[in-house]
N, C-alpha and C positions, 0 to 999 in steps of 0.2 A: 504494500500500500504506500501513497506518495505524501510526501511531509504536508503538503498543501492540502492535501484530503483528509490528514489528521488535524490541521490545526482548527477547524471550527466546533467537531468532538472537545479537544480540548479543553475551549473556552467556554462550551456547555459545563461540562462537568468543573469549571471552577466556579464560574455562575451559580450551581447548586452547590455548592460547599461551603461559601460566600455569602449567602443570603438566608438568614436564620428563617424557621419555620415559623409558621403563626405561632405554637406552644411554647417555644422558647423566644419569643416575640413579646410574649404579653407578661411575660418573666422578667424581661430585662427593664433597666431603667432611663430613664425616655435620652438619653442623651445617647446610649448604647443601640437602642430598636431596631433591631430589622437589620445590625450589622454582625453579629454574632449569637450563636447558640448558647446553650446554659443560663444560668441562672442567672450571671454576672454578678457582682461585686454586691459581696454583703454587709461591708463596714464600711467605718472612715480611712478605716489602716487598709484598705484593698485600695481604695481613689490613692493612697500616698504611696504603694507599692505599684501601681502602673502608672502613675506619674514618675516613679523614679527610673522604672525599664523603659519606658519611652525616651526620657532623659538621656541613659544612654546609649539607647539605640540610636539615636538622633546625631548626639557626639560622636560616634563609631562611624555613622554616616557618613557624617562631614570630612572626618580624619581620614577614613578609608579613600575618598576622593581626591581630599587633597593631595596625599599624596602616591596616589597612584597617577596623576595629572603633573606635578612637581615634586618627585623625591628628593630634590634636595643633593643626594650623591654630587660632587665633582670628580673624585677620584679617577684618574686614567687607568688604575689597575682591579678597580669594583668588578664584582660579576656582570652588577649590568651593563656594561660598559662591553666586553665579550661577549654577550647576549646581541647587544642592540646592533653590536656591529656584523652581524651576520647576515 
């Protein structure tokens, strides 16, 4: 089968994965609705524990970008250096 014949399968099945059910729809809390399954967040200390994972996924984000765009290295004898010049 050809990649372009799986890709809209694909995005089905993420669409369904993606898109909480009614049941777990009427569970979560209205800021959450309709974007995830389960029960969601049952304290105050769960809102400060996915604010802090967000936090640093976010940071991770950034960093991982930056530098993969600019690392920085000068070095003539680095590995990337015999990498890139290949």
């Amino acid at each position: 089968m050809k990649v372009k014949n799986l890709i809209p399968v694909f995005f089905i099945f993420i669409a369904q994965i993606a898109i909480a059910c009614p049941v777990c729809e009427k569970q979560q809390p209205k800021i959450t609705q309709g974007l995830t399954h389960g029960a969601g967040p049952q304290s105050d200390w769960d809102w400060v524990i996915i604010a802090i994972i967000t936090l640093i996924t976010v940071l991770t984000l950034i960093y991982s970008i930056k530098y993969l765009l600019k690392p920085g290295e000068k070095n003539d004898d680095h590995i990337k250096q015999s990498i890139l010049s290949n």
